[in-house]
PyMOL Python script that loads the backbone (N, CA, C, O; Angstrom):
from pymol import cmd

cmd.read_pdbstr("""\
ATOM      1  N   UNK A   1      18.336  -5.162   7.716  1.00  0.00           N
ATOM      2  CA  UNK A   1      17.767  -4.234   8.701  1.00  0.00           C
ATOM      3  C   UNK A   1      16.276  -4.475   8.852  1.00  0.00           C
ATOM      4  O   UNK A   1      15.551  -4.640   7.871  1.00  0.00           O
ATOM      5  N   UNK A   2      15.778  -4.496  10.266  1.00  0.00           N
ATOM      6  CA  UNK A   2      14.579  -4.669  10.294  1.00  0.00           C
ATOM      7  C   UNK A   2      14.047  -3.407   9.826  1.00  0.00           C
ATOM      8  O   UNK A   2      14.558  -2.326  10.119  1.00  0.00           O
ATOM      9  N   UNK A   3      12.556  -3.604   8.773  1.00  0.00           N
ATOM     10  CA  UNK A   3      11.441  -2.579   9.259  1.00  0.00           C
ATOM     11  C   UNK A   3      10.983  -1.794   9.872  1.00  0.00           C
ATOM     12  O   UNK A   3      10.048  -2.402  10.392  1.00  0.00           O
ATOM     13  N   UNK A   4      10.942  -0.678  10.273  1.00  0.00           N
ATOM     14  CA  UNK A   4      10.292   0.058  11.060  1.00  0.00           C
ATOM     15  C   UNK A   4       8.961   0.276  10.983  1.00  0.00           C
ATOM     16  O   UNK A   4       8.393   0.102   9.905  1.00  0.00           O
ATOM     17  N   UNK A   5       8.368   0.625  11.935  1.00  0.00           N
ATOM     18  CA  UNK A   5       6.414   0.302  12.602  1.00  0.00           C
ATOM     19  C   UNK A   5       6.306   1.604  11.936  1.00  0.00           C
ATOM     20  O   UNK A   5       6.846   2.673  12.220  1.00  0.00           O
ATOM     21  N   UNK A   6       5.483   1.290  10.979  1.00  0.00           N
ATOM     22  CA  UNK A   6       4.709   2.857  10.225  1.00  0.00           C
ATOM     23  C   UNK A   6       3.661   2.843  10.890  1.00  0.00           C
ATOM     24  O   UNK A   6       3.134   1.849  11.389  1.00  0.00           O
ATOM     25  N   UNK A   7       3.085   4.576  10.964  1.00  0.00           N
ATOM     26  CA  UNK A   7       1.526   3.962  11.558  1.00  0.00           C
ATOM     27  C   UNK A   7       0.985   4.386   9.748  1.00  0.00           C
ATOM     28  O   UNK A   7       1.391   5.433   9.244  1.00  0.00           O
ATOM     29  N   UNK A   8       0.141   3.509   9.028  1.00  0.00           N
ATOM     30  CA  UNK A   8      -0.618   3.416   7.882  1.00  0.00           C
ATOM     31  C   UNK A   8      -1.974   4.135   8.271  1.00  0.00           C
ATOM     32  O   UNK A   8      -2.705   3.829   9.213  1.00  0.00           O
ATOM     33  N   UNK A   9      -2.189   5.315   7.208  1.00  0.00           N
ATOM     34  CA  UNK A   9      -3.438   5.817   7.692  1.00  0.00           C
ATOM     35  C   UNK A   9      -4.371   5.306   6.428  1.00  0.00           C
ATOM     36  O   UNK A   9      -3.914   5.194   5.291  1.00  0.00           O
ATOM     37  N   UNK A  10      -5.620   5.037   6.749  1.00  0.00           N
ATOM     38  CA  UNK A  10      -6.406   4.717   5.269  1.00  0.00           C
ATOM     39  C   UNK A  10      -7.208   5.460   5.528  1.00  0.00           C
ATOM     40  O   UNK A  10      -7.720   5.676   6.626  1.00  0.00           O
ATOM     41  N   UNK A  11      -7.506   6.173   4.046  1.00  0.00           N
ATOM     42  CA  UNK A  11      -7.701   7.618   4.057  1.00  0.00           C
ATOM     43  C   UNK A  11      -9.185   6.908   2.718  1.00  0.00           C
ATOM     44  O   UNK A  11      -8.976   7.047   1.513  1.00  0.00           O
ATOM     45  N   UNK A  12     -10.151   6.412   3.082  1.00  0.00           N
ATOM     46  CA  UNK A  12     -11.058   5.918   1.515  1.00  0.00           C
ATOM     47  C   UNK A  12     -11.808   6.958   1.195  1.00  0.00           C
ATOM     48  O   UNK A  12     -12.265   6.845   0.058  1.00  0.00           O
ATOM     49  N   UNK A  13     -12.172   8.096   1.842  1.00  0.00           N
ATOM     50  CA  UNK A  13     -12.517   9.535   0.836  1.00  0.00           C
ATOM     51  C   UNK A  13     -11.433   9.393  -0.225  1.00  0.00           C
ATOM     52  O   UNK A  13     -11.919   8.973  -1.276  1.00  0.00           O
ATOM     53  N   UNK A  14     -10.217   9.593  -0.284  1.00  0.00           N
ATOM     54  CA  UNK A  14      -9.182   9.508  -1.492  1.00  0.00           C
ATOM     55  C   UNK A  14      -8.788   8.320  -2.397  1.00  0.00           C
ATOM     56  O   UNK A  14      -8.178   8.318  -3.466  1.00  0.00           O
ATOM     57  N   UNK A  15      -9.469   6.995  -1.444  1.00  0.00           N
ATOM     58  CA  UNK A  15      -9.078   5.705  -1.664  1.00  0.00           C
ATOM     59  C   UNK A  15      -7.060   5.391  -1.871  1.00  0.00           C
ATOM     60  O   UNK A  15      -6.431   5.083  -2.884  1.00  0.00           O
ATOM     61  N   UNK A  16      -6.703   5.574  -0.826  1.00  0.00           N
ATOM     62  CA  UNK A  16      -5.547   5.918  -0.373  1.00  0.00           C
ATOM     63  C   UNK A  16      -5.357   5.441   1.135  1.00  0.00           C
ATOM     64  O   UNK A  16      -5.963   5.837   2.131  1.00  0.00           O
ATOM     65  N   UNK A  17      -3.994   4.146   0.999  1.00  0.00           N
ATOM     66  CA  UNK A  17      -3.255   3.964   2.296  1.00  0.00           C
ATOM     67  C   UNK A  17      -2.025   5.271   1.921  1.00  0.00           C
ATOM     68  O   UNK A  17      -1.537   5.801   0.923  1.00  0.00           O
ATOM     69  N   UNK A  18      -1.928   5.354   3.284  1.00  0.00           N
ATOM     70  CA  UNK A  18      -0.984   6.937   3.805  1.00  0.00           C
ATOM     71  C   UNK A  18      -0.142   6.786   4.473  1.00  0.00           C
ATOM     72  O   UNK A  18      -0.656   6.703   5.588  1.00  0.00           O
ATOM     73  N   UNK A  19       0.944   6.679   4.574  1.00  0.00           N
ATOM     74  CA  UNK A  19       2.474   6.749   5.384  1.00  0.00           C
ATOM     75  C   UNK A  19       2.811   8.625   5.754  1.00  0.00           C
ATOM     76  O   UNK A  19       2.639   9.201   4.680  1.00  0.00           O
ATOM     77  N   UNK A  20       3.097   9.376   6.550  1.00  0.00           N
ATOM     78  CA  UNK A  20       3.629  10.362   7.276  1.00  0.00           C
ATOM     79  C   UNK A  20       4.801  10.036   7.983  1.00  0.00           C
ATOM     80  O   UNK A  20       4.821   9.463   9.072  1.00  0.00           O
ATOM     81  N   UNK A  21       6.082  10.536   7.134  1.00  0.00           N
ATOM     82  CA  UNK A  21       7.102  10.319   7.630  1.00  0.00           C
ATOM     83  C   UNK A  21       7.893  11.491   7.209  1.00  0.00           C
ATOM     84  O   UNK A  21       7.936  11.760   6.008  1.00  0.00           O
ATOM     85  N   UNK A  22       8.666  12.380   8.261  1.00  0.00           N
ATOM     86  CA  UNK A  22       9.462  13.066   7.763  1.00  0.00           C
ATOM     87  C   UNK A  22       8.775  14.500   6.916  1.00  0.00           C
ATOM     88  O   UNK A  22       9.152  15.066   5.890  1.00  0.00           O
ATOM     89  N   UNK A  23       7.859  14.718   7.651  1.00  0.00           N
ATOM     90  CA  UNK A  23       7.104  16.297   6.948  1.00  0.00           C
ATOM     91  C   UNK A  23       6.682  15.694   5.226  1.00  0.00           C
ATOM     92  O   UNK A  23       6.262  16.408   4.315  1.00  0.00           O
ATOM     93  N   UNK A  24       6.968  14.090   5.158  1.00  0.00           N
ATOM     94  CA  UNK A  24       6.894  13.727   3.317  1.00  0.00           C
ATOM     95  C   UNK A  24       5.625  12.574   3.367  1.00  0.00           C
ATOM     96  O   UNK A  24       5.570  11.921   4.410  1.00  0.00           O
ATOM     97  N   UNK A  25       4.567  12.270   2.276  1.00  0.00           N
ATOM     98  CA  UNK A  25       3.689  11.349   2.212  1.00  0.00           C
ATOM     99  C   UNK A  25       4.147  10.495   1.218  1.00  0.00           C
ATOM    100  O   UNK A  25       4.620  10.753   0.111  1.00  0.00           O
ATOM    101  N   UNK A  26       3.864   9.070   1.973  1.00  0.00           N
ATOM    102  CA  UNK A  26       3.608   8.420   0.874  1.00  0.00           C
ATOM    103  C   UNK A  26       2.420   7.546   0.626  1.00  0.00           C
ATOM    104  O   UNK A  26       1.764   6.989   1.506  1.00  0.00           O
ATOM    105  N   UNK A  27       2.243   7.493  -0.458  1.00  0.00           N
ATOM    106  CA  UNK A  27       0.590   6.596  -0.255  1.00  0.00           C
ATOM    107  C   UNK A  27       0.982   4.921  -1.267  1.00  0.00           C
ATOM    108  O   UNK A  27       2.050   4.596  -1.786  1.00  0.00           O
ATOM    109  N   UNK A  28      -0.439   4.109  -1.234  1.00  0.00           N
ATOM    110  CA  UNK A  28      -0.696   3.641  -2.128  1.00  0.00           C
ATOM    111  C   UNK A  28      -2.225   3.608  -2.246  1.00  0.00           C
ATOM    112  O   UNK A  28      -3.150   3.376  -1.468  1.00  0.00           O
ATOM    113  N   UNK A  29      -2.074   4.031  -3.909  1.00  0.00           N
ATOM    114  CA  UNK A  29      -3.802   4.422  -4.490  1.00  0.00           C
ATOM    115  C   UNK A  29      -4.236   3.318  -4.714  1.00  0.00           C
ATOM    116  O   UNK A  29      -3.469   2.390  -4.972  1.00  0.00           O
ATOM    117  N   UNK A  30      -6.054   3.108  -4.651  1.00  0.00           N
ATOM    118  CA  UNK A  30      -6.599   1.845  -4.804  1.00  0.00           C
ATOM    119  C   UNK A  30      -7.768   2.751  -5.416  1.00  0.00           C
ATOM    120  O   UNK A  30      -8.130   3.910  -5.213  1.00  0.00           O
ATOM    121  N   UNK A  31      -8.331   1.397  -6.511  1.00  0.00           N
ATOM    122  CA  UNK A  31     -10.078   1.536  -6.694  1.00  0.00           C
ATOM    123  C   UNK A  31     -10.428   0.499  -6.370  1.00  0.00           C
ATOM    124  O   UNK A  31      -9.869  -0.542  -6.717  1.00  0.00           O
ATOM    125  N   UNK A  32     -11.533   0.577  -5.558  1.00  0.00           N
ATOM    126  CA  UNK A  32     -12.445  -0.485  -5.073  1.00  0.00           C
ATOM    127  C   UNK A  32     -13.645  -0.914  -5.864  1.00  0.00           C
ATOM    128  O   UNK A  32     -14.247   0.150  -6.013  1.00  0.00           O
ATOM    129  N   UNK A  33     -14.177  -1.626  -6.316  1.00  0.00           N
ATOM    130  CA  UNK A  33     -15.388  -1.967  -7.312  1.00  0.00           C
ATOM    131  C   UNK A  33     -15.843  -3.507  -6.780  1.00  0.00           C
ATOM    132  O   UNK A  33     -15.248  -4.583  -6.848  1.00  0.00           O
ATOM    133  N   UNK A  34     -17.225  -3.122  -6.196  1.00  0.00           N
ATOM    134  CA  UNK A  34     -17.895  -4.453  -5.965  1.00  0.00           C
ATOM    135  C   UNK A  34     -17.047  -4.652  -4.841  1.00  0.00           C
ATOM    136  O   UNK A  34     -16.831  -4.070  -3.778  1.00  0.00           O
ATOM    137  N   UNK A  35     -16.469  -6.091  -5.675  1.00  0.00           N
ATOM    138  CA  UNK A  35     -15.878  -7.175  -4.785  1.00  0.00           C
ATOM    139  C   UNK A  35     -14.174  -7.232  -5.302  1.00  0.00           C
ATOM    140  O   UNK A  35     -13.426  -8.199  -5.159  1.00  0.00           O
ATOM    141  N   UNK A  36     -13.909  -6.207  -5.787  1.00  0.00           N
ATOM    142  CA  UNK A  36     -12.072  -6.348  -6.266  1.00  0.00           C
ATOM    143  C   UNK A  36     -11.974  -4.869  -5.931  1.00  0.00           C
ATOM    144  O   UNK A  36     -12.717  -3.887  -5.943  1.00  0.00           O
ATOM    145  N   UNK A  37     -10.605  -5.189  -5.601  1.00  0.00           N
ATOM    146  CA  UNK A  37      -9.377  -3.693  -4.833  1.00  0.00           C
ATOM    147  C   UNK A  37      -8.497  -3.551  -6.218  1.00  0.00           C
ATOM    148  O   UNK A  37      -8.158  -4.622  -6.722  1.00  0.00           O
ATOM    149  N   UNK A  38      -8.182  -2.611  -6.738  1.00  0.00           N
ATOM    150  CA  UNK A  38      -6.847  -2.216  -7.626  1.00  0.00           C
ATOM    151  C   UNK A  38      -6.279  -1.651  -6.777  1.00  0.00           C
ATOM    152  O   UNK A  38      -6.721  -0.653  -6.207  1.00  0.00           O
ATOM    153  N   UNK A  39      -5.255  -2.165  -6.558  1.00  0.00           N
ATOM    154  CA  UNK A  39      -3.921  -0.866  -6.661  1.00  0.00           C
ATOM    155  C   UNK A  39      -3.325  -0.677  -7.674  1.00  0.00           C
ATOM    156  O   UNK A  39      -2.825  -1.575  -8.351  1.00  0.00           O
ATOM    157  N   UNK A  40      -3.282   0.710  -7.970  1.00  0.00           N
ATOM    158  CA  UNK A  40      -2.892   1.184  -8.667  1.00  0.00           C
ATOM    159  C   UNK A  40      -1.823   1.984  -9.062  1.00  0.00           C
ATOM    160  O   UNK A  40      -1.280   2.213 -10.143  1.00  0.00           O
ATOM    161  N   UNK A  41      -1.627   2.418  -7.699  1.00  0.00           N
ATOM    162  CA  UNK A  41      -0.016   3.116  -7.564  1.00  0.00           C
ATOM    163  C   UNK A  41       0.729   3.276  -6.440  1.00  0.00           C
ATOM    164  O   UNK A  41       0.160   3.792  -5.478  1.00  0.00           O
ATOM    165  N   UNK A  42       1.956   2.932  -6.324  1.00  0.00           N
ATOM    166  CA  UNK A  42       2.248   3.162  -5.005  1.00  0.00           C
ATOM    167  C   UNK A  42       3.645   4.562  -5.178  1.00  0.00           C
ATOM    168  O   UNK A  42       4.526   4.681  -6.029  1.00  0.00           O
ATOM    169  N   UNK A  43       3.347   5.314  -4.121  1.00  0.00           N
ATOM    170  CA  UNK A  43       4.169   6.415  -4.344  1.00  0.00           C
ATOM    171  C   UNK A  43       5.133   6.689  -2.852  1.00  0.00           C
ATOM    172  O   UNK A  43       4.593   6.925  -1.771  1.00  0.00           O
ATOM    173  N   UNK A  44       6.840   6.592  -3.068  1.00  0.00           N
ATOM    174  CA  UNK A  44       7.141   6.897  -2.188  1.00  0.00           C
ATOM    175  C   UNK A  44       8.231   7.795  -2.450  1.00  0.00           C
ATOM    176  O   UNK A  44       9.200   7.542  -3.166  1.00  0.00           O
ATOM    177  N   UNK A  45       7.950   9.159  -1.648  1.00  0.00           N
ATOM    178  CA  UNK A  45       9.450   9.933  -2.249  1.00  0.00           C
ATOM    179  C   UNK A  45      10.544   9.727  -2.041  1.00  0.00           C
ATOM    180  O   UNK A  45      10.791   8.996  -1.082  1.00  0.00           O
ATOM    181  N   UNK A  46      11.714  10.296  -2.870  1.00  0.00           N
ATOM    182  CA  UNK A  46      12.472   9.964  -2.625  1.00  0.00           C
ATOM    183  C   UNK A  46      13.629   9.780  -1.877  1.00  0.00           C
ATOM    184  O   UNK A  46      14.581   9.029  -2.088  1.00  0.00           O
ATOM    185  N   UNK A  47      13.356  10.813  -0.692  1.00  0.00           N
ATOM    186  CA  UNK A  47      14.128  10.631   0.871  1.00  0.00           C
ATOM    187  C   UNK A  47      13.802   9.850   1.645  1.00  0.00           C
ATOM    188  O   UNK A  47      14.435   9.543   2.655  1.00  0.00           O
ATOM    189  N   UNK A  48      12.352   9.233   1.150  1.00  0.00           N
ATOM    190  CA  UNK A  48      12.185   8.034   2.237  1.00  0.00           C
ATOM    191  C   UNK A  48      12.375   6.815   1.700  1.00  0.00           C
ATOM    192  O   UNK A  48      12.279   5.929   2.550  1.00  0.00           O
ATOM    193  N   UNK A  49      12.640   6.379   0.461  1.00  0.00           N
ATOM    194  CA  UNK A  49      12.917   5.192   0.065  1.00  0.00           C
ATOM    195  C   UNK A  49      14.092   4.538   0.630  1.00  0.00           C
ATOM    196  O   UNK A  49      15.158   5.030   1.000  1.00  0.00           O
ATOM    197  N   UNK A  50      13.686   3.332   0.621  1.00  0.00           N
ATOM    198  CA  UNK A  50      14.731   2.238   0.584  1.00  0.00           C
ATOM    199  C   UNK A  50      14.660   1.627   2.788  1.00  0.00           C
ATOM    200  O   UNK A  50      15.510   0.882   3.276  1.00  0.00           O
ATOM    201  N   UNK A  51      13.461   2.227   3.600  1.00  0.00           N
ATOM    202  CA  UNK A  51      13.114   2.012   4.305  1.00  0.00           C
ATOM    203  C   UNK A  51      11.913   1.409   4.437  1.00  0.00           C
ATOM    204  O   UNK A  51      11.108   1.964   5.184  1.00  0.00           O
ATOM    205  N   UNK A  52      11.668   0.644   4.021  1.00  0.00           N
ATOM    206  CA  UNK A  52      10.416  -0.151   4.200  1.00  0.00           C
ATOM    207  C   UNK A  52       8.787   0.319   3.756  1.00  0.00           C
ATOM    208  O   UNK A  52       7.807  -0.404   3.579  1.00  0.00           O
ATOM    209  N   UNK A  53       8.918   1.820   3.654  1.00  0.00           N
ATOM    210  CA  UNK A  53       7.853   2.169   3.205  1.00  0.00           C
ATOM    211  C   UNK A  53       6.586   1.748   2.684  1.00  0.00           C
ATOM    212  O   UNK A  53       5.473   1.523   3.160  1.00  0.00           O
ATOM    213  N   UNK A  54       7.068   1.716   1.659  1.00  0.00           N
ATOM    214  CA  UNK A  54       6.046   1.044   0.327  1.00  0.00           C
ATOM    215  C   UNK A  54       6.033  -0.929   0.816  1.00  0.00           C
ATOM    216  O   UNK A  54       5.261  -1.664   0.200  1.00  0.00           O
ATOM    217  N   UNK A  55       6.772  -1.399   1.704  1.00  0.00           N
ATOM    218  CA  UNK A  55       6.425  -2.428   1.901  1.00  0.00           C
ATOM    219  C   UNK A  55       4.920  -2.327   3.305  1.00  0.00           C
ATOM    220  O   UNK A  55       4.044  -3.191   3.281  1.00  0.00           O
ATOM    221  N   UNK A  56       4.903  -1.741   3.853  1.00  0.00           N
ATOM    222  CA  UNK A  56       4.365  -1.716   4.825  1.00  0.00           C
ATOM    223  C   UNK A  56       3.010  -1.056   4.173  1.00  0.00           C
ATOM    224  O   UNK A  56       1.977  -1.459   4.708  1.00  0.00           O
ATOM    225  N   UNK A  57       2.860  -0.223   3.233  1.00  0.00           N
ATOM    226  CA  UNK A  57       1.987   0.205   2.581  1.00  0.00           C
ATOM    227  C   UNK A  57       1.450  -1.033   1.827  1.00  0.00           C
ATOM    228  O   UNK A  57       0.246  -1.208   1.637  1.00  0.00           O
ATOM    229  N   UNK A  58       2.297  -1.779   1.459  1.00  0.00           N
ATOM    230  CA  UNK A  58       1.348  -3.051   0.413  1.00  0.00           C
ATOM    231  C   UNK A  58       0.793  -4.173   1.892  1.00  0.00           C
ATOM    232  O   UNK A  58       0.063  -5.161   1.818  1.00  0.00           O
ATOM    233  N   UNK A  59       1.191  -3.810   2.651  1.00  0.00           N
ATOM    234  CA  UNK A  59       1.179  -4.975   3.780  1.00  0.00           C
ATOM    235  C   UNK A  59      -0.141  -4.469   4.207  1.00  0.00           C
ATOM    236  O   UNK A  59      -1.053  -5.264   4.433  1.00  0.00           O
ATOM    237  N   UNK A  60      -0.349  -2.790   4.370  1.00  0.00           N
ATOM    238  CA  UNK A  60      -1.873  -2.561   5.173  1.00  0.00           C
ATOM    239  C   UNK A  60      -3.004  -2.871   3.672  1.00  0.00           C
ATOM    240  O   UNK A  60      -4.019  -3.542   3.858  1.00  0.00           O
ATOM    241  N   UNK A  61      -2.749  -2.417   2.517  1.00  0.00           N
ATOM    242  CA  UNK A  61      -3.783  -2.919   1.405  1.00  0.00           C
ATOM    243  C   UNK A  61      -3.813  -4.172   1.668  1.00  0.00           C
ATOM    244  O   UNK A  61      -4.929  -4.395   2.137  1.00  0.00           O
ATOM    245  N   UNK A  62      -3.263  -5.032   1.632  1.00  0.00           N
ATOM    246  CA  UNK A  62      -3.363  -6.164   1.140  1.00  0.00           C
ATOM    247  C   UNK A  62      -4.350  -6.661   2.109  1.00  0.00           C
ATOM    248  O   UNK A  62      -5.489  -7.053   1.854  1.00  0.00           O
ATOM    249  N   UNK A  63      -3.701  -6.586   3.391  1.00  0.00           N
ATOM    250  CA  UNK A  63      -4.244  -6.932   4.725  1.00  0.00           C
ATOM    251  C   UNK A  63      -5.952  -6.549   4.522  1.00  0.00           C
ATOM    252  O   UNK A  63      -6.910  -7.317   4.604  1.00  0.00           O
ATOM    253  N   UNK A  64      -5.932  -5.273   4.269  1.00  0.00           N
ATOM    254  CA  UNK A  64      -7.546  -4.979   4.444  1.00  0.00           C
ATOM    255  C   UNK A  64      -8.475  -5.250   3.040  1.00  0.00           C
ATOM    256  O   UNK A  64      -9.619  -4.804   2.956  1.00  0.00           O
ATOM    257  N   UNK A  65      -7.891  -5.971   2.042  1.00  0.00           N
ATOM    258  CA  UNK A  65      -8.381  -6.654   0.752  1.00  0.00           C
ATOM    259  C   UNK A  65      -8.887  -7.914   1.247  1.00  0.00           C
ATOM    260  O   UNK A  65      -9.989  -8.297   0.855  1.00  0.00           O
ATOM    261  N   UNK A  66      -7.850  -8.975   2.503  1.00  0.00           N
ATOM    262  CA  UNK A  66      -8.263  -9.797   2.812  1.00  0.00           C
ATOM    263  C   UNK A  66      -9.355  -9.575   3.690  1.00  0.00           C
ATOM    264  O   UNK A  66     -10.371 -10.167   3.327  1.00  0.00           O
ATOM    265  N   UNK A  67      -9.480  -8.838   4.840  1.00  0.00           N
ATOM    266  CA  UNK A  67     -10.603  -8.299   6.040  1.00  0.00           C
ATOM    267  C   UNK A  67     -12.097  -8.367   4.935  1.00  0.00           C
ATOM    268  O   UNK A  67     -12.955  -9.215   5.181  1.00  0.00           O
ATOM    269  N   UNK A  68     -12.284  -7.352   3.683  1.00  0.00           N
ATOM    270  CA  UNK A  68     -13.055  -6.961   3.636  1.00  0.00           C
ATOM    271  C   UNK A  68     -13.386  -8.313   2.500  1.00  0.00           C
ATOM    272  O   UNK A  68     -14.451  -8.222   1.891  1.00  0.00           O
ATOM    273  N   UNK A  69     -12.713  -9.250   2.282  1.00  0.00           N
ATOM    274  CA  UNK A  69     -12.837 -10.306   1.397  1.00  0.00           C
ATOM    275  C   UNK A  69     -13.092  -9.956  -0.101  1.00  0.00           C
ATOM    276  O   UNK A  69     -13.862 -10.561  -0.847  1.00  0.00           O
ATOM    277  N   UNK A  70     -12.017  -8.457  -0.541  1.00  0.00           N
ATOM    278  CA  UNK A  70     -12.007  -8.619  -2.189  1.00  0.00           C
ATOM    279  C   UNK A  70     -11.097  -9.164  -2.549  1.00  0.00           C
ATOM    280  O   UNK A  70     -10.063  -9.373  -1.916  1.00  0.00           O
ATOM    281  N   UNK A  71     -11.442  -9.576  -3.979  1.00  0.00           N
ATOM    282  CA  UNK A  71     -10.287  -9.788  -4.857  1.00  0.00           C
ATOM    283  C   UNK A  71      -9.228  -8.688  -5.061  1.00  0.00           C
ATOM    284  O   UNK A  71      -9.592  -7.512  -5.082  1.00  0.00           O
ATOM    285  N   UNK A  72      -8.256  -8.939  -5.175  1.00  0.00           N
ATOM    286  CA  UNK A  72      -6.867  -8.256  -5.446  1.00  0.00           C
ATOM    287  C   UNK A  72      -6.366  -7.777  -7.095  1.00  0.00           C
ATOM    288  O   UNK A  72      -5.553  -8.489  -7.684  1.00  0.00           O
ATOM    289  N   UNK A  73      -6.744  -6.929  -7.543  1.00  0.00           N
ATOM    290  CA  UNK A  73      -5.920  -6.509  -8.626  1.00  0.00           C
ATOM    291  C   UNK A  73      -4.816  -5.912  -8.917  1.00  0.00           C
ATOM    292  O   UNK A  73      -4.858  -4.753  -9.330  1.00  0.00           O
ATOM    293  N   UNK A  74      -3.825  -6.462  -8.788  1.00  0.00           N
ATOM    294  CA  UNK A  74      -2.223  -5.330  -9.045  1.00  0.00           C
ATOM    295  C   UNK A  74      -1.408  -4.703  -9.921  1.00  0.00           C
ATOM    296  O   UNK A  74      -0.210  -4.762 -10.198  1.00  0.00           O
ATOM    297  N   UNK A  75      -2.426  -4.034 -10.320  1.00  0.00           N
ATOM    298  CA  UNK A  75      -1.688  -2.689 -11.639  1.00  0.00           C
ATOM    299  C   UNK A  75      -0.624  -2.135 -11.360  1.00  0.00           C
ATOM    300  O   UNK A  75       0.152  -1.737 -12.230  1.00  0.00           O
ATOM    301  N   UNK A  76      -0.397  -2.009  -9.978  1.00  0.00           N
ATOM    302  CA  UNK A  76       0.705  -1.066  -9.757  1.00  0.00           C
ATOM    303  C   UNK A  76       1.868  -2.504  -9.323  1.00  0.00           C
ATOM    304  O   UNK A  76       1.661  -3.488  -8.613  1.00  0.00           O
ATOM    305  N   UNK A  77       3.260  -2.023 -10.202  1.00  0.00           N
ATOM    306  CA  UNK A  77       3.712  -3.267 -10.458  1.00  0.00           C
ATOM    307  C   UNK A  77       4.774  -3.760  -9.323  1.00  0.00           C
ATOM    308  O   UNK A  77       5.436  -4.793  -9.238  1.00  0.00           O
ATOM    309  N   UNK A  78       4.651  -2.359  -8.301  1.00  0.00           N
ATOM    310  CA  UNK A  78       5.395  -3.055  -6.697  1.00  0.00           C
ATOM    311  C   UNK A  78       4.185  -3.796  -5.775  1.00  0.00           C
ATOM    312  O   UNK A  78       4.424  -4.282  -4.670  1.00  0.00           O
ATOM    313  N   UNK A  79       3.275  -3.801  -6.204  1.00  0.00           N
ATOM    314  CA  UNK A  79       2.277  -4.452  -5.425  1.00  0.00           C
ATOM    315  C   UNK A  79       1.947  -5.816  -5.955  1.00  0.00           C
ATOM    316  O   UNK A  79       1.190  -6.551  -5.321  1.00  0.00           O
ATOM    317  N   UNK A  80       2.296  -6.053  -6.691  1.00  0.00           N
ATOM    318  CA  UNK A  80       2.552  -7.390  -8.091  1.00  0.00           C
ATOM    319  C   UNK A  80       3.497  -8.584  -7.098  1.00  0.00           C
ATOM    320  O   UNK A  80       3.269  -9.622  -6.476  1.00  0.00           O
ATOM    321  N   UNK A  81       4.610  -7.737  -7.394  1.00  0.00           N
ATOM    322  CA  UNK A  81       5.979  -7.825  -7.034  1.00  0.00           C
ATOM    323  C   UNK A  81       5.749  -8.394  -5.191  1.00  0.00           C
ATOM    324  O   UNK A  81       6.212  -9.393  -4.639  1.00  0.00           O
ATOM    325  N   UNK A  82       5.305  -7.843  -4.913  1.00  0.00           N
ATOM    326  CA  UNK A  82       5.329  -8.070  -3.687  1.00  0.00           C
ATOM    327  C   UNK A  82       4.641  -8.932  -3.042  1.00  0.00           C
ATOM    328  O   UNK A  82       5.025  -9.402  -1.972  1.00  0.00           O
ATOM    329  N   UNK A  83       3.132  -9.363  -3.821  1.00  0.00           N
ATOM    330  CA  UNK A  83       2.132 -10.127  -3.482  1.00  0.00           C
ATOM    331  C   UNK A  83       3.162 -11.576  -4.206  1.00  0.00           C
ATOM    332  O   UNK A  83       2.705 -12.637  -3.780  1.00  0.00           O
ATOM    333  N   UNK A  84       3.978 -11.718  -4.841  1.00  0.00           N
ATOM    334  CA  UNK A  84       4.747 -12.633  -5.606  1.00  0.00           C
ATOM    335  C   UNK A  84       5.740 -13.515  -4.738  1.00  0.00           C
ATOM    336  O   UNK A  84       6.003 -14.717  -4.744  1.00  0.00           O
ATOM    337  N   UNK A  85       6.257 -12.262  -3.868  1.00  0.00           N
ATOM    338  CA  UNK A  85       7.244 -12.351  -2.957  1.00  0.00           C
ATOM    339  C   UNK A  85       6.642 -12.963  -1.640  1.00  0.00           C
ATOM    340  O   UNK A  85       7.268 -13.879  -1.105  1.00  0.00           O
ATOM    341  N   UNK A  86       5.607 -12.570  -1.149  1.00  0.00           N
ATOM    342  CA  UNK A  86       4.945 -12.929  -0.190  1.00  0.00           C
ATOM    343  C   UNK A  86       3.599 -13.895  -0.390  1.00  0.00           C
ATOM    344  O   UNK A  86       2.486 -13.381  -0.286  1.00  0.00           O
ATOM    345  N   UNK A  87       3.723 -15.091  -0.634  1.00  0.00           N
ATOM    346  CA  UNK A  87       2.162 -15.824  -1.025  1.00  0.00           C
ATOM    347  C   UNK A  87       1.479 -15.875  -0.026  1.00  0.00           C
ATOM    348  O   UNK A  87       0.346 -16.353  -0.077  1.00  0.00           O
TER     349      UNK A  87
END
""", "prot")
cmd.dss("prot")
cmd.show_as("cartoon", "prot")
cmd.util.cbc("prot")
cmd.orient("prot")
């Protein structure tokens, strides 16, 4: 099944990409330092899983790790996983 078009909100008062789906949030948390991004967690509940979510969430971090030219740290271990999956 294809993906569906999230709109990703980045929210960096919280340091947080944001998914709104279904009255439910999901994010993925980052710390930024210098010149490297952590993610650190990615959170998606559990009525919205298994729809692309959390992929589209590692797709807008990642994306704007490259824009702003940091390094990538992936603590959080679907963002690992995924940067693995996708070189």
């Amino acid at each position: 099944s294809k993906d569906m078009e999230y709109t990703v909100i980045h929210d960096n008062k919280v340091n947080r990409f944001e998914i709104f789906e279904s009255g439910q949030i999901a994010y993925l948390q980052y710390e930024e330092k210098e010149d490297t991004i952590d993610f650190v967690h990615t959170f998606v509940p559990k009525q919205l899983e298994g729809q692309g979510i959390a992929n589209a969430l590692a797709e807008a971090g990642l994306n704007y790790a490259k824009r702003e030219q940091l390094k990538v740290i992936p603590s959080c271990s679907f963002i690992k996983t995924y940067i693995e999956r996708h070189k």
